[in-house]
C-alpha positions in Angstrom: 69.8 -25.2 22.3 70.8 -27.5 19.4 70.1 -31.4 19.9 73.4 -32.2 17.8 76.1 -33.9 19.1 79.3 -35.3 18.2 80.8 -38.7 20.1 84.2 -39.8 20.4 84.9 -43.4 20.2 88.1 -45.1 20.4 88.2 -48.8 18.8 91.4 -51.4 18.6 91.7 -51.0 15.0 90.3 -49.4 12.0 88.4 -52.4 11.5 86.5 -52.0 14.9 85.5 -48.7 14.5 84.5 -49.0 10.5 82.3 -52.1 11.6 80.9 -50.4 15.0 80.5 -47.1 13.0 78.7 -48.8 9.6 76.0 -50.0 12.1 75.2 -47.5 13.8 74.4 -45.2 10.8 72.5 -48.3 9.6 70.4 -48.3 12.3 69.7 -44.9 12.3 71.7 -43.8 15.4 74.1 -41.8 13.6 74.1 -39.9 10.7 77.4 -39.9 9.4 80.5 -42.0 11.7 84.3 -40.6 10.2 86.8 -43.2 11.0 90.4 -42.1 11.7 92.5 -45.4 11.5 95.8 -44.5 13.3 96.3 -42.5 16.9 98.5 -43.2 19.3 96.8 -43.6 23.0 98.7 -43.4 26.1 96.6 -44.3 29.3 96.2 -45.6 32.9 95.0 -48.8 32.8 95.1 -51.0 35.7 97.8 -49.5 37.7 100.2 -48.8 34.8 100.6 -46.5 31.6 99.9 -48.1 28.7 100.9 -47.0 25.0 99.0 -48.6 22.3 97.8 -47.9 18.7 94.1 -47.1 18.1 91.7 -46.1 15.9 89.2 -43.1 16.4 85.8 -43.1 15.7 83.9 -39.5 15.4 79.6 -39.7 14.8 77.5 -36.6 13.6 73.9 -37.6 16.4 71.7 -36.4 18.6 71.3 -36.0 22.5 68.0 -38.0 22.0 69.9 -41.0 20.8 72.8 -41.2 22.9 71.6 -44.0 25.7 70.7 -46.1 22.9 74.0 -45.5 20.9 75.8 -45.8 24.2 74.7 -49.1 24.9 74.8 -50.4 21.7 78.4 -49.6 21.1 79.0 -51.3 24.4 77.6 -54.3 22.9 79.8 -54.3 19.8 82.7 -53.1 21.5 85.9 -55.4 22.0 86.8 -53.4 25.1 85.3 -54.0 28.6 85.4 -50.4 28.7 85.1 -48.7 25.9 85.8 -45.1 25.7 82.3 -43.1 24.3 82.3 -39.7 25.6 79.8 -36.6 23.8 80.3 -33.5 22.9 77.3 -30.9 22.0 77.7 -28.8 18.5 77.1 -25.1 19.4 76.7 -24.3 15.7 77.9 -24.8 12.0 76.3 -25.2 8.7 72.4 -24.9 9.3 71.7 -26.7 6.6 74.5 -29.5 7.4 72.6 -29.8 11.2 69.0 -29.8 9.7 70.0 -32.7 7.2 71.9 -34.7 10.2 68.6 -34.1 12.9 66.6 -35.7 9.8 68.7 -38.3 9.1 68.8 -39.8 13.1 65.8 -41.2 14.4 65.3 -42.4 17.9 64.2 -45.8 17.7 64.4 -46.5 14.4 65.8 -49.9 15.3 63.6 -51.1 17.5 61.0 -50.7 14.4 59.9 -53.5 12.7 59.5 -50.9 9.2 63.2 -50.0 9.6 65.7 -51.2 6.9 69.2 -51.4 6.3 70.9 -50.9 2.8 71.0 -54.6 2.4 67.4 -54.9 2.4 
């Protein structure tokens, strides 16, 4: 079975989710985040529906990251519960999944040898 996995994040705003997503490919967690800036979101919350405008956050990872990327986006997140929920990849492009398994690496900041971009 395949290690790839695609998560689902929703954010307040484009803005959230482009900043959230930006870092996590940074620190290696993701290999590619795809930002959708508008959806409409309808959900229980505290006793009552609410409707409210969102934006969607997709990443390209792996299984082996996804405690890390998990608690990481709960440290960035503006909501005290953010939704990030994972879904495995069955198949696809094999050379698309061998070029996201290498470009993910557990760990990678934690390392003091890791760099972002702006280094």
């Amino acid at each position: 079975m395949s290690d790839e996995i695609l998560v689902y994040i929703t954010a307040q705003d484009a803005e959230e989710a482009s900043r959230i997503g930006r870092e996590l490919v940074q620190r290696r967690l993701a290999a590619c985040a795809n930002v959708v800036p508008a959806i409409r979101s309808f959900y229980w919350w505290h006793g009552s529906v609410v409707e409210d405008g969102e934006a969607l956050l997709f990443l390209k990872t792996r299984a082996a990251v996804l405690e890390e990327l998990v608690d990481a986006v709960r440290g960035m997140h503006s909501y005290s519960v953010p939704c990030v929920t994972a879904f495995r990849v069955i198949g696809g492009n094999p050379a698309y999944l061998e070029w996201l398994a290498g470009e993910v690496m557990p760990g990678a900041a934690a390392r003091p040898d890791a760099k972002s971009e702006d280094e």
